[in-house]
C-alpha positions as CSV (number, residue, x, y, z in Angstrom):
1,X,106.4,70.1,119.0
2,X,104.8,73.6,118.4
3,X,102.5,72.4,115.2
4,X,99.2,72.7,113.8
5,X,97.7,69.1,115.2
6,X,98.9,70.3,118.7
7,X,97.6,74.2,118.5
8,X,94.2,73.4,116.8
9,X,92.3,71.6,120.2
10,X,93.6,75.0,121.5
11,X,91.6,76.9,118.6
12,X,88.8,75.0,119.2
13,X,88.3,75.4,123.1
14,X,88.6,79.3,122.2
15,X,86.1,79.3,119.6
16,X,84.0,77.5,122.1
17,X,83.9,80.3,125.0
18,X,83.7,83.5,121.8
19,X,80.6,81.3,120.6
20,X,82.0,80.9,116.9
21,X,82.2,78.0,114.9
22,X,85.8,76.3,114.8
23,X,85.2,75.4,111.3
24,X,85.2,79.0,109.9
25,X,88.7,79.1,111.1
26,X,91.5,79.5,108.8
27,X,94.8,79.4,109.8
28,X,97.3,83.1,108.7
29,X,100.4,81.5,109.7
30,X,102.3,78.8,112.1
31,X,105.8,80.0,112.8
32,X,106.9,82.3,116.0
33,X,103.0,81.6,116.8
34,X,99.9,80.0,116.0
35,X,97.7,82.5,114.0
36,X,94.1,81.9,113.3
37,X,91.3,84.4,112.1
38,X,87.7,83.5,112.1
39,X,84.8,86.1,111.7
40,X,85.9,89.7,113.2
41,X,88.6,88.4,115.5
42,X,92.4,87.2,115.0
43,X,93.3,84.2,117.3
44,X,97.0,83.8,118.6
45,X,98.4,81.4,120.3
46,X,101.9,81.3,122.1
47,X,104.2,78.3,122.1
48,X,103.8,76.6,125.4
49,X,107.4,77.6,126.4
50,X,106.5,81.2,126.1
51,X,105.5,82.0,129.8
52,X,102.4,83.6,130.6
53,X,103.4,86.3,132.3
54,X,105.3,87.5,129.5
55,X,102.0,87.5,127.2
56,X,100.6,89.8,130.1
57,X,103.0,92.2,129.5
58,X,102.0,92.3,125.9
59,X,98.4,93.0,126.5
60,X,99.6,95.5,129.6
61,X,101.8,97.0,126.3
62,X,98.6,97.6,123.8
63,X,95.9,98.5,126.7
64,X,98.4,101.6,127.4
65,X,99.3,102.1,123.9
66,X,95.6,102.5,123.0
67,X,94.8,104.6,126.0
68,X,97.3,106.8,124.7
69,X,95.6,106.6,121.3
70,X,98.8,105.3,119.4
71,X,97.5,103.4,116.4
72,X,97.6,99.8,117.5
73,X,96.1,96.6,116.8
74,X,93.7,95.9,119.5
75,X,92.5,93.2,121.8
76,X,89.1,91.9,121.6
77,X,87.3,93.3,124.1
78,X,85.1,90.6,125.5
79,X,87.2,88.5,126.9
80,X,89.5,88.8,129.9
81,X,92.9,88.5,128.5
82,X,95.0,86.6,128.2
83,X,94.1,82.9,128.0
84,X,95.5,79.8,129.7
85,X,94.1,76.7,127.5
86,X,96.0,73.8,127.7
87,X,99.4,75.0,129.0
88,X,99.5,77.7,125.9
89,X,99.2,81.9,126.4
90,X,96.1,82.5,124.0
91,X,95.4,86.3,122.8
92,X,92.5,87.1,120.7
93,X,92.6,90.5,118.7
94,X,90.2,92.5,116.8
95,X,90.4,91.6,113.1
96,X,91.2,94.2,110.8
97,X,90.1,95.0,107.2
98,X,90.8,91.1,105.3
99,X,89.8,92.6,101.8
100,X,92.3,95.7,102.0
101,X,95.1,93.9,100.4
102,X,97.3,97.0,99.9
103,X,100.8,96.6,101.9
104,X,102.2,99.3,104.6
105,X,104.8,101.1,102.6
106,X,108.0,102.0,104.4
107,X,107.3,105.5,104.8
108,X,104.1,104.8,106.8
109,X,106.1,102.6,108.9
110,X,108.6,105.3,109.6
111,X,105.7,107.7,110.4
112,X,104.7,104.8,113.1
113,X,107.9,104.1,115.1
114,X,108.6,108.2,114.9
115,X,105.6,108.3,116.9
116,X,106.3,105.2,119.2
117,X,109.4,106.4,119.6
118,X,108.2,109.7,121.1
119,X,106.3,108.4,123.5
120,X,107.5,107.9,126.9
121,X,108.5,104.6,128.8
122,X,105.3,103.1,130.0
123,X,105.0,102.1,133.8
124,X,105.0,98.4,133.0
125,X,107.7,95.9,133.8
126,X,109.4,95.3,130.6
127,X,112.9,93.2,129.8
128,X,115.5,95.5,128.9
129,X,116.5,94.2,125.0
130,X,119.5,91.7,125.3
131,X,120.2,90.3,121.8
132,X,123.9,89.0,122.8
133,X,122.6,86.6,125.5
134,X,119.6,86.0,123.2
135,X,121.5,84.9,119.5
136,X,123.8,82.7,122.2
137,X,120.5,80.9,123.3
138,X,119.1,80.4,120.0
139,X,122.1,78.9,118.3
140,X,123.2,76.2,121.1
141,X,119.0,75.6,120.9
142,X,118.8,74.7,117.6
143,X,118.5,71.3,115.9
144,X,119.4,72.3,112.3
145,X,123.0,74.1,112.8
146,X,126.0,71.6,112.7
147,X,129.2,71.8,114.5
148,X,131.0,74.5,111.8
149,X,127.7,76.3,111.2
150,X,127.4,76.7,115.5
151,X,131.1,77.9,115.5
152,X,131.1,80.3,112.4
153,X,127.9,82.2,114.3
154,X,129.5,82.0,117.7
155,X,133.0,83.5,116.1
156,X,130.6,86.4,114.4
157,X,128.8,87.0,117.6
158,X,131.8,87.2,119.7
159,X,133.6,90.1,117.4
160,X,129.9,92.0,116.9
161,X,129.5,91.5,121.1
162,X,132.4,93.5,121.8
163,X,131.4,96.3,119.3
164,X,127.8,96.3,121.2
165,X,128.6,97.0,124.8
166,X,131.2,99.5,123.0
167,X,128.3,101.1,121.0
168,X,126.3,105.2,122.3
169,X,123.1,105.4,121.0
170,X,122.2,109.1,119.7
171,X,118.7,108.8,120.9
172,X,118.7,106.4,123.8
173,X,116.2,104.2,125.3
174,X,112.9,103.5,124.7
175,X,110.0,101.4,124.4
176,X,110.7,99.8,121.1
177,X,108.3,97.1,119.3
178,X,111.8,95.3,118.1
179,X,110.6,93.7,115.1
180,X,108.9,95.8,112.7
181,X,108.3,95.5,109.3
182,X,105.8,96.5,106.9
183,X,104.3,92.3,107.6
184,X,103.7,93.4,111.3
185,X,101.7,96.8,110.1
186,X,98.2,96.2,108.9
187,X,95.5,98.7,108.0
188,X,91.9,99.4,109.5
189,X,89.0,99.5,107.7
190,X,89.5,103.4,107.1
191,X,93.0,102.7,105.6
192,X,94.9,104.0,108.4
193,X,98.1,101.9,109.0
194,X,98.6,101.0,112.3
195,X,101.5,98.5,114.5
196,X,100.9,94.9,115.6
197,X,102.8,92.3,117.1
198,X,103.9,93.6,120.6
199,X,105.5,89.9,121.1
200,X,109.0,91.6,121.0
201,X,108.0,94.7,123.2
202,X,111.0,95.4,125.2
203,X,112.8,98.8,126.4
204,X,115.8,99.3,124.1
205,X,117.6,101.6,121.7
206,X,115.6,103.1,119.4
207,X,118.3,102.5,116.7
208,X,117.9,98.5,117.1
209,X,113.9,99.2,115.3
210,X,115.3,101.3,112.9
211,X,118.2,99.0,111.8
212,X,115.6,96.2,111.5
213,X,113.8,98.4,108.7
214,X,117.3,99.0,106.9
215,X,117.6,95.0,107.1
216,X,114.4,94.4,105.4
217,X,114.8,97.0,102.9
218,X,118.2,95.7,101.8
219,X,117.7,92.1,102.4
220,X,113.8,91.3,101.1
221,X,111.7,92.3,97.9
222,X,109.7,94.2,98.2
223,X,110.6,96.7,99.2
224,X,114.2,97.2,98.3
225,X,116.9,99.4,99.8
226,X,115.3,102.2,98.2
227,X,112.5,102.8,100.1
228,X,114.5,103.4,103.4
229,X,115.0,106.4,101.8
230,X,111.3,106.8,102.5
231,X,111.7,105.6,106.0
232,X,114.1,107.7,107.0
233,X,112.4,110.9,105.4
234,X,109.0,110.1,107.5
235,X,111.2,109.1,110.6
236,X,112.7,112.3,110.3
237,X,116.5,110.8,111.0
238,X,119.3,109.7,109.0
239,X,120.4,106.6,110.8
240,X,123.0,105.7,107.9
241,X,124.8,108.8,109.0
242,X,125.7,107.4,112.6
243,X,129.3,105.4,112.8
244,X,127.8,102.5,114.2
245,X,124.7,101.9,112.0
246,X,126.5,99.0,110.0
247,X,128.0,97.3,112.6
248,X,124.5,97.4,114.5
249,X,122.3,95.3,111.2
250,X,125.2,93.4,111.1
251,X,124.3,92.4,114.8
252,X,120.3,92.1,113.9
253,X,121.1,90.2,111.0
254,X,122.7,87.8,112.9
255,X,120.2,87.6,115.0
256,X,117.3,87.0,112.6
257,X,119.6,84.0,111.3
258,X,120.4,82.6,114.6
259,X,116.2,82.9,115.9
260,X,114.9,81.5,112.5
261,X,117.2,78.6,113.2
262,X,116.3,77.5,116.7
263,X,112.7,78.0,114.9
264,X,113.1,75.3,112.2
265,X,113.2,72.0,111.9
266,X,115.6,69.6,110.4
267,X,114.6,69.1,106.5
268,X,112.3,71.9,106.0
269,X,112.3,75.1,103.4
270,X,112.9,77.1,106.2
271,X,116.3,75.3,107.2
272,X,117.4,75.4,103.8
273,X,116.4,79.3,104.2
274,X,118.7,79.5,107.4
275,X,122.0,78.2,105.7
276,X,121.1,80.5,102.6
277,X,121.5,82.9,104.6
278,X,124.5,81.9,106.8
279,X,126.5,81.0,103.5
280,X,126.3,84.4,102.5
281,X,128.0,85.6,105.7
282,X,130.7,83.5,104.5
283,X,131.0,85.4,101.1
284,X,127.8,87.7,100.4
285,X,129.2,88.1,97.3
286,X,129.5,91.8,94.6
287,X,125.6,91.8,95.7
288,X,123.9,91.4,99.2
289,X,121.9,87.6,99.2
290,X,118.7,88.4,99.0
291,X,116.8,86.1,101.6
292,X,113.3,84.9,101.7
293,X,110.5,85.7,104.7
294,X,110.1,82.7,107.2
């Protein structure tokens, strides 16, 4: 089981080859990964199903992002990346300004994926974005969903499917991050926002990273469905004003639902979270349910 007791002999053995003291580690967050910081660097570990090969894609991903000067997260740079230790995918990133508490606002994340967006497909072997065979995966997977809850999510992927291989992208493919938000922007020490979390790196429509903005802004506070408004002003597109917008967070919705619950386990804040969140696809109600962060 991917949990603290089992990823912090991992920590450890890392801290040993940087030379830092394991007890100055605190832990950011234990969810999709294992997230540590300690002095100037940020420590992540990979669940051990998560092959390695995959995490050298990732680190393939930022070396040619930063060579192309895109504002990025970077790795740490004296260590040969990235780690095997004890059957997990280790990466160890520079650590960015911890004092500068002031969160990336949606416009500056639109600014960020205009420019990603722009840039061409890099010459590295990337998985072509699949979210249909993907949500499938994650609901049979999970150990929180009961018999109704698997069929009600199966029944909505089956009618959102068809509308996805039906779908034309205006812009078409390209390398997309696939999950941003303003929690995977951080700042450095100059205040300049930049993207993290490459995890998700994949080649895809650029309309799939934009519809994952409009789901944050109308499902989480902050910000609010407001500030897409911003978004879209920075990313210089209306994406509301394409046909199959809707039907297209409606798809990523249902994907954040059915990945969060292969994710959690039975009894825990964040199941409860996951059947929040499928109830309302039942009946959402006059006002879209507002969901928590897992």
């Amino acid at each position: 089981m991917f949990v603290e007791a089992r990823t912090r002999p991992v920590l450890a053995e890392v801290c040993r080859r940087l030379g830092y003291p394991e007890s100055e580690a605190a832990l950011l967050r234990h969810h999709t990964n294992a997230v540590y910081a300690v002095r100037d660097v940020v420590i992540k570990i990979a669940p051990g199903d998560l092959g390695i090969e995959r995490v050298r894609a990732v680190v393939a991903v930022v070396d040619w992002l930063v060579a192309r000067r895109f504002p990025t997260v970077e790795l740490h740079p004296g260590l040969a990346q990235p780690l095997r230790v004890s059957g997990h995918a280790v990466t160890v990133w520079q650590r960015l300004d911890p004092a500068d508490h002031r969160p990336i606002t949606v416009a500056e994340l639109g600014t960020l994926l205009r420019d990603l967006h722009a840039l061409p497909a890099p010459p590295i072997p990337l998985p072509i974005l699949q979210p249909i065979n993907g949500i499938a995966r994650s609901v049979a997977r999970s150990e929180i969903l009961n018999g109704k809850e698997q069929d009600l999510l199966m029944d909505r992927l089956e009618v959102l499917a068809a509308g996805w291989e039906a779908m034309r992208f205006p812009h078409g493919p390209s390398l997309i991050q696939s999950d941003p938000q303003i929690r995977n922007a951080l700042r450095r020490f100059d205040g300049t926002p930049v993207l993290a979390d490459w995890d998700g790196a994949v080649l895809g429509p650029r309309e799939w990273d934009i519809a994952t903005v409009a789901v944050h802004c109308r499902r989480f506070d902050p910000p609010g469905w407001a500030a897409f408004a911003d978004f879209t002003a920075a990313y210089g597109w209306d994406a509301t004003s394409w046909p199959g917008f809707d039907e297209l967070c409606q798809l990523r919705e249902l994907q954040m639902i059915a990945t969060n619950a292969r994710k959690s386990r039975p009894g825990t804040d964040a199941a409860e979270e996951v059947r929040h969140r499928i109830a309302g696809l039942i009946d959402d109600g006059a006002e879209i349910r507002r969901w928590q962060i897992l």
